[in-house]
C-alpha positions as CSV (number, residue, x, y, z in Angstrom):
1,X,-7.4,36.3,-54.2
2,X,-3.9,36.0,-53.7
3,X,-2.2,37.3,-50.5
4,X,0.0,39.5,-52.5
5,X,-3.4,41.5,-54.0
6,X,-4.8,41.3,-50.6
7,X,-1.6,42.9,-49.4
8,X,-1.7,45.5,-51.9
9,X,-5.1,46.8,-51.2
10,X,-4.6,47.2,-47.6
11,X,-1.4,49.3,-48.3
12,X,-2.8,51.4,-51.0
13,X,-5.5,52.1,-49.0
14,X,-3.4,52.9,-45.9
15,X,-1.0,55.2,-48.4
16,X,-4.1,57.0,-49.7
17,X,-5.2,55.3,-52.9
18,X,-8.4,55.7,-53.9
19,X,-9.1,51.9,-54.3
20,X,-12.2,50.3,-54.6
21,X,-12.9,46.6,-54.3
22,X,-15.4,44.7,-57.0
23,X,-18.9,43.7,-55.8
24,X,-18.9,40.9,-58.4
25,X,-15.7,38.8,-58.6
26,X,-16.9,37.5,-62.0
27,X,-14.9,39.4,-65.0
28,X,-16.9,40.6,-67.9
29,X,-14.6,41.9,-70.8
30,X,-15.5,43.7,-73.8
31,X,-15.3,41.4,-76.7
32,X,-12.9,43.3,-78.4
33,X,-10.0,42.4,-75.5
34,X,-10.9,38.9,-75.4
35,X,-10.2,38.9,-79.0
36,X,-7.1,40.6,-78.5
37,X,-5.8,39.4,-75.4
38,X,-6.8,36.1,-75.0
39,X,-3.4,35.0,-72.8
40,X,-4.3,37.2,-69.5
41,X,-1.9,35.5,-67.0
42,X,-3.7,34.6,-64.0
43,X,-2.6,36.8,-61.1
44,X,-3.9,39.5,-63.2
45,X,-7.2,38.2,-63.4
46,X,-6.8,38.1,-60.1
47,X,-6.6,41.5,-59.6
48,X,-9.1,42.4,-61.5
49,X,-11.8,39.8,-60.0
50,X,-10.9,42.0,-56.5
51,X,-9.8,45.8,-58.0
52,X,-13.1,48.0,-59.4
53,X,-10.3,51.1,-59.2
54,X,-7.0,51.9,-57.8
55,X,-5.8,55.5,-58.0
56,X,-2.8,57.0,-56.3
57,X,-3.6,59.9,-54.3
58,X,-2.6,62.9,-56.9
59,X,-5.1,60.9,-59.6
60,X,-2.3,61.1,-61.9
61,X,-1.7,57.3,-62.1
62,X,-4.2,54.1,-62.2
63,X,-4.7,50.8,-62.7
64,X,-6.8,50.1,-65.6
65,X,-9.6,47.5,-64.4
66,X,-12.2,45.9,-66.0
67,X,-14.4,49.5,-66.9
68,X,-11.6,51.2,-68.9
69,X,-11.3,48.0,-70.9
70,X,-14.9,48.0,-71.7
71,X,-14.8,52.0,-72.0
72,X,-17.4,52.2,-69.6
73,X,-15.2,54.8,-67.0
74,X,-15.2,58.5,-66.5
75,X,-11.5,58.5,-67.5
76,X,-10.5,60.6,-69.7
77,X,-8.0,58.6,-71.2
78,X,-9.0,55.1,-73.0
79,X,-7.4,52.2,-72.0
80,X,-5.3,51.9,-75.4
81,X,-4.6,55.8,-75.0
82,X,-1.0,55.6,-76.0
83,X,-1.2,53.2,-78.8
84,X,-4.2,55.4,-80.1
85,X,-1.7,57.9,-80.1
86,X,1.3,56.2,-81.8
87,X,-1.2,55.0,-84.6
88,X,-2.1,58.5,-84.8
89,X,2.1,59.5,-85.6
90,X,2.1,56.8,-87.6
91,X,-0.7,58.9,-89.7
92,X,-0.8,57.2,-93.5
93,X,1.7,54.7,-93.0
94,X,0.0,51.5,-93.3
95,X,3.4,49.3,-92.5
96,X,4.3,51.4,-89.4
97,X,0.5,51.4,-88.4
98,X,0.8,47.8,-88.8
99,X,3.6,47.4,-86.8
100,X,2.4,49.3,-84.1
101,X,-0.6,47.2,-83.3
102,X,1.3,44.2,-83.8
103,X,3.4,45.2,-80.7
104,X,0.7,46.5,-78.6
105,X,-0.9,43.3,-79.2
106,X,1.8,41.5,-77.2
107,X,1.5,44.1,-74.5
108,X,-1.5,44.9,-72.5
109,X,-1.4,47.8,-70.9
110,X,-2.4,47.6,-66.7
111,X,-1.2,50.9,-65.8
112,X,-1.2,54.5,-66.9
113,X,0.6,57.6,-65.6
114,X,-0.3,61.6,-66.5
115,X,2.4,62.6,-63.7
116,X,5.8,64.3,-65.3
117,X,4.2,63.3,-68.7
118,X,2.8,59.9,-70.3
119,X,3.8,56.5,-69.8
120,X,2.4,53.3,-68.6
121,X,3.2,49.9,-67.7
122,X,2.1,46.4,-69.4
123,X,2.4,43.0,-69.3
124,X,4.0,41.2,-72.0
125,X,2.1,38.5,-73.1
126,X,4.4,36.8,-75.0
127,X,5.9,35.0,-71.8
128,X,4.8,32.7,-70.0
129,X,5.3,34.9,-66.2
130,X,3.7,38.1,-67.5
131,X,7.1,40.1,-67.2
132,X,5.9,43.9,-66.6
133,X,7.5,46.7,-68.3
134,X,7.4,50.2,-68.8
135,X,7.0,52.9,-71.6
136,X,6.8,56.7,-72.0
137,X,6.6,58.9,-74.4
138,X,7.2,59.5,-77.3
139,X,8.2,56.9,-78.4
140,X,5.7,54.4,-76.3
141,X,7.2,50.6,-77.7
142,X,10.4,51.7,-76.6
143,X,10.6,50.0,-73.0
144,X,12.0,48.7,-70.1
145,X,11.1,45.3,-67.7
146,X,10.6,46.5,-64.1
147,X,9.2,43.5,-62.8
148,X,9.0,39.3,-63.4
149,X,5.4,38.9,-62.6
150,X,2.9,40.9,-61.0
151,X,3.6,40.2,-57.4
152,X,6.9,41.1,-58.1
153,X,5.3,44.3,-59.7
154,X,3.1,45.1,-56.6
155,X,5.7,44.3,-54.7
156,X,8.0,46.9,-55.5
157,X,5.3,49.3,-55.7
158,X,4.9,48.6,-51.6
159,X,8.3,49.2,-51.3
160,X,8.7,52.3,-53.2
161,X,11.0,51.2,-55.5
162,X,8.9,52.2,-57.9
163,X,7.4,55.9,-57.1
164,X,4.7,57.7,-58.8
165,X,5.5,61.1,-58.2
């Protein structure tokens, strides 16, 4: 585990996160995101080999960890919530619903946010750092980079640069 996760944990839990740390450091996606996302940079693997759950205190934003991937959590929003959602705009429109997924299979979510309405942040896996960026509704694929990596990321979530409130 990288000292940057380790770092993390013992500041959410000192901030009041709910975090919980995984018995088994082994990862065991659902085939469906190893078909899909089969460029996971590292330090999120990382993260995930350590992180079972990580909830700010109001439990209106989390990580997404290896359960809500395999749809196994007591979330009530699915990992792909917002995507689910823009496909669902998208209604008939096979090029648009096409498009959609094409995007969201470039960026995989790691973070989603019920607080002040949706959004969410994701790395983009079409670069080689795992740049991390930020969307909200409604219009989801519009976004914004926030951070180069996912230290970086962590990071400024430490420093309250980025505030979930």
């Amino acid at each position: 585990m990288s000292s940057k996760i380790q770092e993390f944990m013992n500041w959410a839990e000192s901030n009041g996160w709910k975090i919980t740390q995984q018995t088994n450091s082994h990862i065991n996606f659902d085939v469906g995101i190893i078909s899909r996302y089969k460029k996971i940079p590292d330090g999120y693997l990382d993260f995930l080999r350590v992180v079972e759950q990580c909830t700010t205190p109001d439990e209106k934003t989390w990580f997404l960890c290896e359960n809500e991937y395999n749809n196994s959590s007591d979330d009530d929003f699915r990992w792909n919530e917002f995507e689910l959602l823009s496909l669902e705009a998208a209604m008939n429109d096979d090029q648009w619903r096409s498009e959609i997924t094409t995007w969201w299979n470039h960026y995989m979510p790691i973070m989603i946010s019920v607080n002040g309405g949706y959004s969410f942040y994701a790395i983009d896996l079409s670069n080689e750092t795992g740049t991390i960026v930020r969307g909200d509704e409604p219009e989801f694929e519009e976004i914004k980079k926030v951070a180069n990596d996912l230290d970086e990321f962590l990071e400024l979530i430490m420093s309250n640069s980025i505030v979930f409130q």
